[in-house]
C-alpha positions as CSV (number, residue, x, y, z in Angstrom):
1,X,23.8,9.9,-13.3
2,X,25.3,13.0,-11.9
3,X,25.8,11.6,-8.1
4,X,26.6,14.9,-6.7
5,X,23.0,16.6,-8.4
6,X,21.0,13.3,-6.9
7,X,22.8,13.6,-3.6
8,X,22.0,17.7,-3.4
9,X,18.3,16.7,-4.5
10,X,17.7,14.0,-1.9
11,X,19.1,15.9,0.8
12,X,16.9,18.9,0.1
13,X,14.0,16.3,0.0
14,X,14.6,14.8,3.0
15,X,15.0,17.8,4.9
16,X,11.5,18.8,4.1
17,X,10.5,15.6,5.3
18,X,11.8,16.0,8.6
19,X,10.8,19.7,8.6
20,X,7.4,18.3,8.1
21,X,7.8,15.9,11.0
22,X,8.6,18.5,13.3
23,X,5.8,20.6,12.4
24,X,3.7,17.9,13.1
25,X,5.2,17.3,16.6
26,X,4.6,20.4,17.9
27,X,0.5,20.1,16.8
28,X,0.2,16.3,17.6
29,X,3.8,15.1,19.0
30,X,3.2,13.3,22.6
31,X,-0.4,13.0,22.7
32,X,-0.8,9.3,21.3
33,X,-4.6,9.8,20.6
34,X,-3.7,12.5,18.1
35,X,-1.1,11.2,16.1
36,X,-3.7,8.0,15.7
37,X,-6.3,10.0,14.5
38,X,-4.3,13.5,12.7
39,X,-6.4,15.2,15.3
40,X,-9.5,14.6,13.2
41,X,-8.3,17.8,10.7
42,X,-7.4,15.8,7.4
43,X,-8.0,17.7,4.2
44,X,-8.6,16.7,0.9
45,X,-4.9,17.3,-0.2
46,X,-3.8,15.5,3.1
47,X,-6.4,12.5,1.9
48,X,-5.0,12.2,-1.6
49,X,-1.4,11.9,-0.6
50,X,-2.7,9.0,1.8
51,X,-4.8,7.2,-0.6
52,X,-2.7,7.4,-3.6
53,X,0.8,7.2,-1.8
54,X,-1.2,3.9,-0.3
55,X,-0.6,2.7,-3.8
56,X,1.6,4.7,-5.3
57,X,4.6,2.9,-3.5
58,X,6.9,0.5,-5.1
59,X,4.7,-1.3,-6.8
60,X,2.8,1.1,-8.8
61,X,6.1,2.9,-10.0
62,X,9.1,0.3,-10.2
63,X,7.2,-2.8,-10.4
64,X,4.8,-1.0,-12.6
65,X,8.1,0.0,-15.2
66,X,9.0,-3.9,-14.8
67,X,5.8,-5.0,-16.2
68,X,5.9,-3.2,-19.0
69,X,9.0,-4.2,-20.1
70,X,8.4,-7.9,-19.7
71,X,4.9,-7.4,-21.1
72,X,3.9,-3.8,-23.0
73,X,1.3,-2.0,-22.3
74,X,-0.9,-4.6,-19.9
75,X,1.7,-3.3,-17.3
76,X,-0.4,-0.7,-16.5
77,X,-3.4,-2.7,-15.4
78,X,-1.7,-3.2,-11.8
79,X,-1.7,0.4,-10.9
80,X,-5.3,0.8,-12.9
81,X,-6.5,-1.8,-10.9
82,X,-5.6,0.1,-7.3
83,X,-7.4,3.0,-8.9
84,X,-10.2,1.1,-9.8
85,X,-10.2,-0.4,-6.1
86,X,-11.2,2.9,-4.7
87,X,-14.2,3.3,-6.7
88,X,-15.6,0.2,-5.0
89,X,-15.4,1.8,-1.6
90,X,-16.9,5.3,-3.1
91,X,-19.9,3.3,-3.9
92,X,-20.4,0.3,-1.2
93,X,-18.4,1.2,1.7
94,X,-17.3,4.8,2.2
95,X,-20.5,6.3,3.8
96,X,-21.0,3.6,6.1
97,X,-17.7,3.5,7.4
98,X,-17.2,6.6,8.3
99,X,-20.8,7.1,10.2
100,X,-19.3,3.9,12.5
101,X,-16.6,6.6,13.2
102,X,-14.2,3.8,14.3
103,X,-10.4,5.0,13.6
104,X,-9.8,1.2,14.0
105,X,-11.4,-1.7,12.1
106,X,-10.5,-3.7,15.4
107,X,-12.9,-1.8,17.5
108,X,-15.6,-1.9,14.8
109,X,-15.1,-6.0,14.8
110,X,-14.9,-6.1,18.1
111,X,-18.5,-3.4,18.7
112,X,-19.7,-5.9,15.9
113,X,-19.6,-9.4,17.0
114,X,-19.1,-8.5,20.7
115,X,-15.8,-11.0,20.3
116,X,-12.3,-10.0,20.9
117,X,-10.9,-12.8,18.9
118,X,-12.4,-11.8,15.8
119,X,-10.6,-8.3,16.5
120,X,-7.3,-10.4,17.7
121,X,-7.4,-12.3,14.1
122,X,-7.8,-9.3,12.3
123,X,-5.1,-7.6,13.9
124,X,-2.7,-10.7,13.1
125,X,-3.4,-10.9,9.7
126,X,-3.3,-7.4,9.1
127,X,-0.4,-7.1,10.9
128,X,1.8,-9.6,9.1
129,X,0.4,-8.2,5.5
130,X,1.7,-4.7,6.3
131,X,4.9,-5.4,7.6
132,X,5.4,-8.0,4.2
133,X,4.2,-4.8,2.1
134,X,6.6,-2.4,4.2
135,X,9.4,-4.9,3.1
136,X,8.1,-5.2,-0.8
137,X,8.4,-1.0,-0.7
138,X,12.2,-1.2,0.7
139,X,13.2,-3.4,-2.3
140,X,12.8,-0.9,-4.6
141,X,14.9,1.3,-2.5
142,X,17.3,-1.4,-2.4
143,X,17.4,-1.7,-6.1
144,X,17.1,1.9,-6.7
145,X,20.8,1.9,-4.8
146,X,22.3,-0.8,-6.6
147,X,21.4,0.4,-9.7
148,X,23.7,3.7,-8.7
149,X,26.6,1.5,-7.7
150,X,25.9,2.2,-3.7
151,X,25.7,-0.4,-1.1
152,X,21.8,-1.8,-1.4
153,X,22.1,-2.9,2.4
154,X,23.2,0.3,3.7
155,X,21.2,2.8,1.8
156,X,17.8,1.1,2.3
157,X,18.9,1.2,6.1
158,X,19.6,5.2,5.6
159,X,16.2,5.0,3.9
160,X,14.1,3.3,7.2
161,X,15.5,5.7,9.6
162,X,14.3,8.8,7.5
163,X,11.0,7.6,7.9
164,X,11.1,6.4,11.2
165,X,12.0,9.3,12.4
166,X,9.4,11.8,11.0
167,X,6.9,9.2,11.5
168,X,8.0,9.0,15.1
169,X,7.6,12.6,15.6
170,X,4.2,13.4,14.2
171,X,2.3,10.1,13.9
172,X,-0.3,10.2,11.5
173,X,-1.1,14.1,10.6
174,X,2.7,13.5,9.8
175,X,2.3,10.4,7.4
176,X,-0.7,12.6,5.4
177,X,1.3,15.7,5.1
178,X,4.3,14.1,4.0
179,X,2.4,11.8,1.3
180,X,1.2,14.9,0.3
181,X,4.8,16.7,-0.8
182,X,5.3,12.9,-1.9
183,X,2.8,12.3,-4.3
184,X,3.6,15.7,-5.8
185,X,7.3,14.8,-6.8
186,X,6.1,11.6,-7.9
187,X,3.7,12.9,-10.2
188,X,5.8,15.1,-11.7
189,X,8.5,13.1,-12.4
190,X,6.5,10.7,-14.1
191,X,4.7,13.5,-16.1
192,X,8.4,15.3,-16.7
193,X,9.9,12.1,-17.8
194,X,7.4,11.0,-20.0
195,X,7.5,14.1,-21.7
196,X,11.1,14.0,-22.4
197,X,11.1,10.3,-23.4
198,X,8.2,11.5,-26.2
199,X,10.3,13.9,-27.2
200,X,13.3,12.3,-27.6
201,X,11.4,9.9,-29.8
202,X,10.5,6.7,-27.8
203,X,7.4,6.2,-29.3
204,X,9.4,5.5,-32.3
205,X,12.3,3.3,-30.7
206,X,9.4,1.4,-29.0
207,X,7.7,0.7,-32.6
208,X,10.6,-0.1,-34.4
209,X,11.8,-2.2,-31.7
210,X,9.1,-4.4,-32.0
211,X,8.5,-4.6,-35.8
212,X,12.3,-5.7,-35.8
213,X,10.5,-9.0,-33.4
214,X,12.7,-7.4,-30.3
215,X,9.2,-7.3,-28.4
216,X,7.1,-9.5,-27.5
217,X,3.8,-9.8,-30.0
218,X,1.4,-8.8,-27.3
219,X,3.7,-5.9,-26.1
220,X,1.1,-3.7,-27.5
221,X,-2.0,-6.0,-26.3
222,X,-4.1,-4.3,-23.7
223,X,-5.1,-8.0,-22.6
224,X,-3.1,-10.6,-23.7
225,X,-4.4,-13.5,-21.1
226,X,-7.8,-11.8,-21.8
227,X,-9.9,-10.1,-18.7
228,X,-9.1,-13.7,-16.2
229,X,-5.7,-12.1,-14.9
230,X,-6.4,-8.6,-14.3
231,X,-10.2,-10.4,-12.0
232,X,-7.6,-12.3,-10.1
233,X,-4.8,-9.6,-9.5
234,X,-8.3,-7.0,-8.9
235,X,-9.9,-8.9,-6.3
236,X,-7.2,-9.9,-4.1
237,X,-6.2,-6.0,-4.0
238,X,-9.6,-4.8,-3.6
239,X,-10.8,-7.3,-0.8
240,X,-7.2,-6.1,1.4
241,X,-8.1,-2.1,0.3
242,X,-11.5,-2.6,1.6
243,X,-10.7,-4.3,4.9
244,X,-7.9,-2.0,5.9
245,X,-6.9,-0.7,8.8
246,X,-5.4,2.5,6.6
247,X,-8.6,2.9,4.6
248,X,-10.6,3.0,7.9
249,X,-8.1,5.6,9.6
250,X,-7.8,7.9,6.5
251,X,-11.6,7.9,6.6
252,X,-12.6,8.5,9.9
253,X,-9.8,10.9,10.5
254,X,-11.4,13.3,8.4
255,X,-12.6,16.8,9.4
256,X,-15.9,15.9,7.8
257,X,-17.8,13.2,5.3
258,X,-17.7,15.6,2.1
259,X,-13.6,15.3,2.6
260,X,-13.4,11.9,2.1
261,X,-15.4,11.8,-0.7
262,X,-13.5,14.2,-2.5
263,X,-10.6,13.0,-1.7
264,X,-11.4,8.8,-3.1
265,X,-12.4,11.0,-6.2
266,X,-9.9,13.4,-7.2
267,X,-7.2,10.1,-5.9
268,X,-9.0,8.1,-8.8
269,X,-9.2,10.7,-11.2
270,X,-5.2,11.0,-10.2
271,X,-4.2,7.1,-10.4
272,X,-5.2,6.2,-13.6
273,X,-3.6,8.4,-16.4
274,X,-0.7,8.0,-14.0
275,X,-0.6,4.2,-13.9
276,X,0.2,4.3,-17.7
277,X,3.4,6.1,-17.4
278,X,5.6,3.6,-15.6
279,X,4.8,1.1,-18.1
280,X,5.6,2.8,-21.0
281,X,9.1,3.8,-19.2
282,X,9.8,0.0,-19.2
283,X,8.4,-0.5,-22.7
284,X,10.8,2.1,-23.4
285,X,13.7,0.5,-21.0
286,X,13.3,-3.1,-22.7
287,X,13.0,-1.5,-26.7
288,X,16.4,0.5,-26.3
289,X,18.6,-1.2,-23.4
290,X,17.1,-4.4,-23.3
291,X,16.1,-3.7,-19.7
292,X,13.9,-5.8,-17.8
293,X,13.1,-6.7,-14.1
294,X,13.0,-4.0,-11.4
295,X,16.2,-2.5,-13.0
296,X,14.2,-1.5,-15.8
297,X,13.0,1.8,-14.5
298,X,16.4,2.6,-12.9
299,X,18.3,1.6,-16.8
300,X,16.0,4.4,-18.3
301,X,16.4,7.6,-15.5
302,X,20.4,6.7,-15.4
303,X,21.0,6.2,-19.0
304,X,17.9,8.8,-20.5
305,X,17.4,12.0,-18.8
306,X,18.7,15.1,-18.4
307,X,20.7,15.0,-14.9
308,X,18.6,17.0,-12.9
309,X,15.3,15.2,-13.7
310,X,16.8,11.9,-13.0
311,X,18.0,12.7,-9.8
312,X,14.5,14.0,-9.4
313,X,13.0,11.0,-10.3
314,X,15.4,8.5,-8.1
315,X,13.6,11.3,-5.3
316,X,10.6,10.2,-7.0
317,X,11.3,6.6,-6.1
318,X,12.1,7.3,-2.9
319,X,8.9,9.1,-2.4
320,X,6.9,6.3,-3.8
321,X,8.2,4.2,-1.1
322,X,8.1,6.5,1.7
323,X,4.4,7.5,1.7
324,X,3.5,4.0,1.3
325,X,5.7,3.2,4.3
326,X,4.6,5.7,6.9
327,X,1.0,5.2,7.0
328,X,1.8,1.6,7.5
329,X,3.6,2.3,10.8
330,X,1.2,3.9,11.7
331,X,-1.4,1.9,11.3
332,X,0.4,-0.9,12.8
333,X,1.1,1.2,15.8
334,X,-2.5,1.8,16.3
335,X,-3.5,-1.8,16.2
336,X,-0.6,-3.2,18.6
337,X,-1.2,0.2,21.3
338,X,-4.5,1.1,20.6
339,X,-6.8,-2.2,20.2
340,X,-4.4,-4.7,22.1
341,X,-2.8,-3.2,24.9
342,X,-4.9,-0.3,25.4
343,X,-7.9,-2.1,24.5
344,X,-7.5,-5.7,25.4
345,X,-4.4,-5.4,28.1
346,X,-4.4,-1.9,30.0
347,X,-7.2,0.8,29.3
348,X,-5.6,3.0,31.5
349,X,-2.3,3.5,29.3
350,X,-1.1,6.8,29.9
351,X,-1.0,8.4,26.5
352,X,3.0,9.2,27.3
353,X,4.0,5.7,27.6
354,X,2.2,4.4,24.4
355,X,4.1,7.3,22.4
356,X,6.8,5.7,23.9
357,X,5.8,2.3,22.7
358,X,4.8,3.8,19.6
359,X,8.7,4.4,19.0
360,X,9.3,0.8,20.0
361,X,6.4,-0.8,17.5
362,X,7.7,1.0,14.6
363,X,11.7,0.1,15.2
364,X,10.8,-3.6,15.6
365,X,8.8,-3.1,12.6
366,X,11.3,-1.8,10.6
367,X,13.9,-4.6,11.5
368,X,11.4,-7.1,10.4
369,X,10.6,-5.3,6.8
370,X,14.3,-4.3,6.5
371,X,14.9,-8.4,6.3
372,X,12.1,-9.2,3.9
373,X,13.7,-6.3,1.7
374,X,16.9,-8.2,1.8
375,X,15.7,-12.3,1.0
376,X,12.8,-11.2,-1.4
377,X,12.9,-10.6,-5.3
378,X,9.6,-10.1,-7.2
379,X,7.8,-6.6,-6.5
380,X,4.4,-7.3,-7.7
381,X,4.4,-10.9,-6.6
382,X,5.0,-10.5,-3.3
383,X,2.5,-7.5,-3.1
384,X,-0.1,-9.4,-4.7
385,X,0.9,-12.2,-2.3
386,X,0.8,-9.7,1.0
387,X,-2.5,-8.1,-0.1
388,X,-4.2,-11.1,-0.7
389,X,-3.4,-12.7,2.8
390,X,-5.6,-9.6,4.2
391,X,-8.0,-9.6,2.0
392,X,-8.2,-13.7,3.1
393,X,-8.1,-13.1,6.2
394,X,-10.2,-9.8,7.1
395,X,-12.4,-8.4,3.9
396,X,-15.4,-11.7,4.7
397,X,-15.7,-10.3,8.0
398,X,-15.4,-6.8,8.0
399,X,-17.7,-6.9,5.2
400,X,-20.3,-9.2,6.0
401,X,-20.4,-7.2,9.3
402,X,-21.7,-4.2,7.6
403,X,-24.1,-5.6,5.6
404,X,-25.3,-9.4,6.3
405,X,-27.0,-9.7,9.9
406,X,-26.7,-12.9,10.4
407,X,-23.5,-13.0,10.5
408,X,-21.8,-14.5,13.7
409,X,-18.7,-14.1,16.2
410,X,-18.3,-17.7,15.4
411,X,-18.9,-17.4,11.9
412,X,-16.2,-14.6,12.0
413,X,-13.9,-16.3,13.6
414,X,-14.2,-19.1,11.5
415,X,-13.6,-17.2,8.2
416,X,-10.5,-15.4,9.2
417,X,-9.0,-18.9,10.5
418,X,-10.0,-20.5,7.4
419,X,-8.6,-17.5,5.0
420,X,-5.5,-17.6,6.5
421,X,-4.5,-21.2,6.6
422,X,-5.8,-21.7,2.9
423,X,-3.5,-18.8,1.8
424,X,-0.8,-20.5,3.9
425,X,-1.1,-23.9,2.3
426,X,-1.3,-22.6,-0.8
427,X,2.0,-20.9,-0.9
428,X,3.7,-23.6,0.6
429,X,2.0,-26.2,-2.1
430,X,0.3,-28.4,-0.1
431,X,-3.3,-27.3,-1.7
432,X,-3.8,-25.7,-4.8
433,X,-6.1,-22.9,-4.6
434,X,-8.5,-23.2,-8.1
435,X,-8.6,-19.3,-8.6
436,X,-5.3,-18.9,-7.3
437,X,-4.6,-16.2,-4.5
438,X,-8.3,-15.2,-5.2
439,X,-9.2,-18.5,-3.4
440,X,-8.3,-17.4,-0.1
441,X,-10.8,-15.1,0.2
442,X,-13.3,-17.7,-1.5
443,X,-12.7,-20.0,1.7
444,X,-12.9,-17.7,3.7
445,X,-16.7,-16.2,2.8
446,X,-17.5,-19.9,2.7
447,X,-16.6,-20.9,6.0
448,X,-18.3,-17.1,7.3
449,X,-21.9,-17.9,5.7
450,X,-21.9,-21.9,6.7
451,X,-20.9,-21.3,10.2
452,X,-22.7,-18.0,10.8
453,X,-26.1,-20.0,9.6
454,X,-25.2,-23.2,12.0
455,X,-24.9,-20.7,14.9
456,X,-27.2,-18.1,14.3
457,X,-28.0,-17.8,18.1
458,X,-24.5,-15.9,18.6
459,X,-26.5,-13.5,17.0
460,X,-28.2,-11.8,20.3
461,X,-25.4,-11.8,21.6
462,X,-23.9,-10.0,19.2
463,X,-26.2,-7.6,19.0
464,X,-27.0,-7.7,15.1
């Protein structure tokens, strides 16, 4: 790798990315309602950088090239499974989300069930999964700067304050635009490096790795545990999609309904042929450099391309991780400011005070992510793990708000408690869970529909 290149390319990139910011500042900087909300004037582009750089983080590119060199081409299902995720809330859940119009999922729980706790539990769990996700994005980082012989520690911290700092400035419009320039390099340094590796023959080294029995017999097995594993790694990251405080903002800050479709379309039509590519890098990683784990990915753009497009595609990396990250914030600001202490604690916050908050929110949040970067190991684990503690403790809720009527504040309540603590207990081993991080969300419906039925008269007052 060419460190002086990759250091010219990064600092071009994140220039933009603060030029961006500031942009943003001077439409939406200081007024707090606007940088919750992008001023209600997202665009399709603006929507696909937000939906796809939800996923299109970490996980999807790094984790995505370590699956497939520990295990072929199923290594894609995990980023065709987040594409797949979207269609679900085309169909069920877009339309009726955004006529509620809420830009939080708290204040649509709370409107619902006429129950501040049910908002208060949401906002926990929601909470706690982000800030776990916003540390599984950093390790890549982390790994992306080992893998170039720099100090993991101090360039993932270099990282955080690059995105705290044009997410500071320009909120949410700011998090959309920059996903936007994001996804862009991402795409086409996965579609550039592909290319290259084809050309270069890697479709051959792959094939005669594995007739040599250097692969694994199912490397080229679409579904080598059969249809069971991808159900179980699908539902878990649809449930915490669906629920999201990020799905609801993206949708409802929308200039108008026909955007949001569009955009959950042309994001899906995006996702999948891209999911493929970072498991064929690994594929390609573990057939000529015996390459596995998240320095997979990293083994093939040091050791395979041409200089320029692997400093590009370390930029890519970063990107990945950065358009996952800032929504995040955001989203975590607008819960803490906007449905606690502006909606629970002081409804008079002037707007100037909660930007200034807003700055405080994100650097705590940061601290807390920067240390799960630094203890944890496994990339698709622990987003599996972080996704499937919302989906536990929110999806039963938020769902069976919008469509069941006899659900309950009680029976709300209950669910989200019940969610969370089985997803707890699991982890820790004291219960196992019989479809594994699925069963969260299992406990959780179960406790919603027994509950709401043995206190149906919480349903006048909750209006449903």
């Amino acid at each position: 790798m060419n460190i002086p290149i990759l250091i010219a390319v990064l600092t071009v990139y994140f220039a933009v990315m603060l030029a961006i910011g500031w942009v943003g500042s001077k439409r939406v900087g200081g007024d707090f309602d606007k940088m919750i909300n992008a001023d209600k004037s997202t665009t399709v582009l603006m929507f696909m950088g937000a939906a796809t750089g939800a996923h299109i983080g970490n996980g999807f590119v790094v984790g995505g090239a370590a699956d497939g060199a520990a295990n072929g081409i199923s290594g894609a299902w995990y980023g065709i499974v987040c594409a797949l995720s979207y269609v679900l809330i085309v169909v069920f859940f877009n339309k009726r989300i955004y006529e509620k119009g809420f830009i939080s999922l708290a204040d649509f729980l709370r409107d619902r069930y006429n129950n501040d706790l049910t908002a208060i539990l949401f906002i926990l769990s929601t909470i706690i999964g982000l800030i776990g996700n916003i540390g599984v994005q950093l390790m890549a980082g982390k790994a992306m700067f080992e893998a170039l012989g720099i100090n993991g520690t101090v360039g993932v911290i270099i990282l955080t304050v690059i995105v705290l700092l044009y997410s500071a400035m320009s909120g949410l419009w700011g998090a959309y635009m920059t996903s936007a320039v994001q996804i862009g390099v991402i795409t086409v340094g996965l579609i550039f490096t592909t290319i290259v590796l084809l050309v270069n023959g890697a479709a051959d080294t792959i094939s005669g790795a594995f007739s040599a029995g250097q692969l694994p017999q199912t490397f080229f097995t679409p579904l080598p545990g059969g249809i069971k594993p991808v159900l179980l790694m699908f539902i878990p990251i649809s449930t915490a999609v669906i629920a999201d405080q990020c799905t609801v903002q993206r949708i409802n800050s929308c200039k108008d309904y026909s955007t949001t479709v569009k955009g959950w379309v042309y994001s899906i039509l995006m996702m999948l042929p891209l999911a493929l590519m970072p498991a064929f890098i690994g594929m390609y990683g573990a057939a000529k450099f015996g390459a596995a784990g998240n320095a997979a990915f990293f083994t093939v753009v040091i050791n395979s391309l041409p200089a320029i497009l692997g400093a590009i595609m370390m930029a890519a990396v970063l990107a990945a991780i950065m358009s996952t990250i800032d929504s995040f914030m955001v989203a975590i600001s607008t819960m803490a400011l906007h449905d606690v202490y502006r909606g629970m604690i002081n409804p008079k916050a002037d707007p100037k005070k909660l930007t200034h908050w807003d700055h405080i929110v994100s650097i705590v949040t940061a601290v807390i992510a920067l240390i799960i970067a630094l203890v944890a190991t496994n990339i698709i684990g622990m987003l599996c793990s972080v996704t499937a503690f919302i989906g536990a403790g929110c999806f039963v809720p938020f769902v069976g708000g919008l469509y069941w009527k006899k659900g309950t504040a009680k029976g709300a309540i209950a669910a989200s408690i019940v969610g969370m603590i089985a997803m707890v207990l699991h982890w820790l081993g004291i219960i196992v869970l019989p479809l594994g991080e699925v069963g969260g969300a299992v406990c959780s419906l179960v406790a919603y529909i027994v509950v709401s039925l043995a206190t149906q008269k919480d349903n006048a007052a909750a209006g449903a």
